[in-house]
Structures are given as structure tokens and as C-alpha cells.
SERO-4910 file (N, C-alpha, C, O; in steps of 0.05 Angstrom, whole numbers):
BEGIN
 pado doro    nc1    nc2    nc3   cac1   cac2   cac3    cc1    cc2    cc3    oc1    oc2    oc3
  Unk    A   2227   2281   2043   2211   2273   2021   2200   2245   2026   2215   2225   2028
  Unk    A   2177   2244   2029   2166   2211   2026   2148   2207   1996   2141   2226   1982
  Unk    A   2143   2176   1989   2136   2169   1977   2110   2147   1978   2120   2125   1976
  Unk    A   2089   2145   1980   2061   2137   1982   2073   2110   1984   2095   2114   1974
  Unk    A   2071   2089   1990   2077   2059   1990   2056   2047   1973   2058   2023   1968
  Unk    A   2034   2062   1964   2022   2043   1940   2032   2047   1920   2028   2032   1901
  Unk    A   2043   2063   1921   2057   2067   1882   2065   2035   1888   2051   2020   1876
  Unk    A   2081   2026   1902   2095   1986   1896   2072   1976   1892   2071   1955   1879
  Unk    A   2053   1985   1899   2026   1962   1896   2016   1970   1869   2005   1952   1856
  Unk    A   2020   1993   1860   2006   1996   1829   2028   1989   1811   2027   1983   1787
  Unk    A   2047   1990   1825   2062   1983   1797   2064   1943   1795   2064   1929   1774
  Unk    A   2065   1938   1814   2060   1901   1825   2040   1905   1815   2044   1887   1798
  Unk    A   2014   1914   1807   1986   1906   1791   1995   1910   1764   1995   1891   1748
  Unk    A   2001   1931   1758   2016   1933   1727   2034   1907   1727   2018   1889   1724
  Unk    A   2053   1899   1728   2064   1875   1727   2051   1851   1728   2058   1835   1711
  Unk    A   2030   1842   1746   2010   1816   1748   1995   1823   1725   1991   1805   1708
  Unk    A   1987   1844   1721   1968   1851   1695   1981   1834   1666   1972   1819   1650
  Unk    A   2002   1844   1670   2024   1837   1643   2026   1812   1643   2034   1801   1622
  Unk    A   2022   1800   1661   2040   1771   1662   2012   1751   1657   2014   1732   1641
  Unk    A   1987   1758   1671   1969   1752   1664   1960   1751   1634   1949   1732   1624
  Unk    A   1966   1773   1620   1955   1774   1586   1983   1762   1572   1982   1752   1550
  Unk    A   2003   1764   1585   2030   1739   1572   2007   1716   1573   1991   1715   1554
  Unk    A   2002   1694   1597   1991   1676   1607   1969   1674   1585   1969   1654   1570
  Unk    A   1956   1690   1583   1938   1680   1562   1942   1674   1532   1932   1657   1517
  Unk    A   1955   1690   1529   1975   1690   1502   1989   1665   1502   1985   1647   1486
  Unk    A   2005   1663   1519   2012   1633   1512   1994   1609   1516   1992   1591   1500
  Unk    A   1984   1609   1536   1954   1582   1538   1944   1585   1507   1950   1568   1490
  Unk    A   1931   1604   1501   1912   1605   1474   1936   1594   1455   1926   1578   1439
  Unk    A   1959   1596   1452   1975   1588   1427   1985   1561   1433   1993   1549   1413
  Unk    A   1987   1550   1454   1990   1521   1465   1964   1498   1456   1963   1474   1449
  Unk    A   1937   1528   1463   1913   1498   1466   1906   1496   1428   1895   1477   1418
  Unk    A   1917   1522   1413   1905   1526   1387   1928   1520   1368   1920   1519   1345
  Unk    A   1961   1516   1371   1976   1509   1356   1993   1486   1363   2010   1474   1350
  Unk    A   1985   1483   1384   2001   1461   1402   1988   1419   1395   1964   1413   1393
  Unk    A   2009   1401   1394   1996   1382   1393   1973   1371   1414   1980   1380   1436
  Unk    A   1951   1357   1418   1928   1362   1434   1945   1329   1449   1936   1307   1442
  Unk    A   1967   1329   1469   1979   1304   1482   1973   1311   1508   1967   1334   1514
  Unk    A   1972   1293   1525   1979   1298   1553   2001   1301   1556   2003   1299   1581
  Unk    A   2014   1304   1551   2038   1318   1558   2039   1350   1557   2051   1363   1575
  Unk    A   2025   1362   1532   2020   1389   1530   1996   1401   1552   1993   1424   1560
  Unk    A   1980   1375   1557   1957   1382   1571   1965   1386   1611   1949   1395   1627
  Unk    A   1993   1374   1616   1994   1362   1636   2015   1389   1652   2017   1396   1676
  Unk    A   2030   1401   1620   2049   1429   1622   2029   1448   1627   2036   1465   1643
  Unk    A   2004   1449   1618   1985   1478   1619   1978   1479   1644   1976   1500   1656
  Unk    A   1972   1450   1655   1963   1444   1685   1983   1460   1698   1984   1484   1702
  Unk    A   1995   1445   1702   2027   1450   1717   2027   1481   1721   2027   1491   1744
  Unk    A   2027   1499   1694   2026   1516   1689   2010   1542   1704   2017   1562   1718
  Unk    A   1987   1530   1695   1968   1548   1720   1957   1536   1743   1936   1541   1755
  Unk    A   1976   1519   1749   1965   1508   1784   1997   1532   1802   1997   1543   1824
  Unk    A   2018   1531   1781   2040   1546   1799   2029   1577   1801   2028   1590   1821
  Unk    A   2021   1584   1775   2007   1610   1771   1989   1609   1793   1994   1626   1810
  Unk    A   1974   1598   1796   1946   1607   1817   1962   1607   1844   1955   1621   1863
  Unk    A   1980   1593   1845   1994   1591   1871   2002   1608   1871   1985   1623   1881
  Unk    A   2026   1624   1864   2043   1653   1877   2020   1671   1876   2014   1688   1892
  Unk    A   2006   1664   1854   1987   1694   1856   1972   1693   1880   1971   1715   1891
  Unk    A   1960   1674   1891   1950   1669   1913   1964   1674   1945   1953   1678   1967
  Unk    A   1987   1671   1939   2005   1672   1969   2017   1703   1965   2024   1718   1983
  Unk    A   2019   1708   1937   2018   1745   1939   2006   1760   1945   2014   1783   1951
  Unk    A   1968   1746   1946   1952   1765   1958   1955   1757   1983   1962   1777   1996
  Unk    A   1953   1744   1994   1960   1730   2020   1979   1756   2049   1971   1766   2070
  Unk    A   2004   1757   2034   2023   1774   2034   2017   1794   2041   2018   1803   2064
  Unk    A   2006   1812   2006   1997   1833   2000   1976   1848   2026   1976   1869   2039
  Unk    A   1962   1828   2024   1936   1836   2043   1936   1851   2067   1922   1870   2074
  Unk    A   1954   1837   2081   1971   1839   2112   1990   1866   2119   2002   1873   2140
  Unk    A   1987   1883   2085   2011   1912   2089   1988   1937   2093   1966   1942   2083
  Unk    A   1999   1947   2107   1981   1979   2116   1991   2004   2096   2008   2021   2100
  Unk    A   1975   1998   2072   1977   2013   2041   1982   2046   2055   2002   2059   2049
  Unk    A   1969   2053   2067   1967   2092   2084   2004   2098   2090   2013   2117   2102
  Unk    A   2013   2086   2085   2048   2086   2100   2058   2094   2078   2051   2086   2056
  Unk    A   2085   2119   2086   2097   2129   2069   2124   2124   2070   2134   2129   2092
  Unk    A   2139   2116   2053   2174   2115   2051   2186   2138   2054   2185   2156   2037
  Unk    A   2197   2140   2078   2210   2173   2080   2239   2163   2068   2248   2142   2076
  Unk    A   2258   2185   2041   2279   2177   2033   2293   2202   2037   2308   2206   2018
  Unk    A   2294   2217   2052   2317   2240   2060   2309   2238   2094   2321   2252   2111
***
């Protein structure tokens, strides 16, 4: 029995998907309920400079795998 090796890749997009509309959800409730300090301004940075980073070194990663390959598990 094998198993397609993109199913990990669709389900890793379902997950970035999620984490992405978390991400927005919280930015929007930070920039719209949050005090307007640099300090709040300096966390959102912070925030999505780490975000752009993994997501960036995941495609990075990602890119480099030969999706046509199957997991044989018997």
C-alpha cells in the first residue's frame, strides 16, 4: 500500500492556511483593541518579520521535495 506524499503537503497548506487567518485575527484585534505604543507596534513587527521568516524557509524546503513520490507502508 502506498500513500501519495502530497497528502503532507495539503494537509501543511491546511495548517499555514489556519495559522495565517489566526495571524490576522490577532493583528486586527492588536491594531483595533490594543493600546497604539511602540511597544505593541514593535510586538506586531517582531511578529510578522518571524512569520515571514519560517514561512519563507518552509517554501525554501518545501520547494526542493519531488511531490510524484509515494510512501510505501506494508
Amino acid at each position: 500500500m502506498a500513500i501519495p506524499i502530497i497528502i503532507f503537503l495539503l494537509l501543511y497548506l491546511m495548517m499555514v492556511t489556519f495559522f495565517i487567518l489566526f495571524s490576522i485575527f490577532l493583528l486586527y484585534h492588536a491594531v483595533r483593541f490594543g493600546v497604539a505604543t511602540m511597544a505593541n507596534m514593535t510586538t506586531m513587527i517582531i511578529y510578522l518579520a518571524v512569520s515571514a521568516g519560517l514561512l519563507f524557509f518552509s517554501y525554501i524546503y518545501i520547494a526542493r521535495i519531488d511531490w510524484s513520490l509515494k510512501l510505501i507502508i506494508f
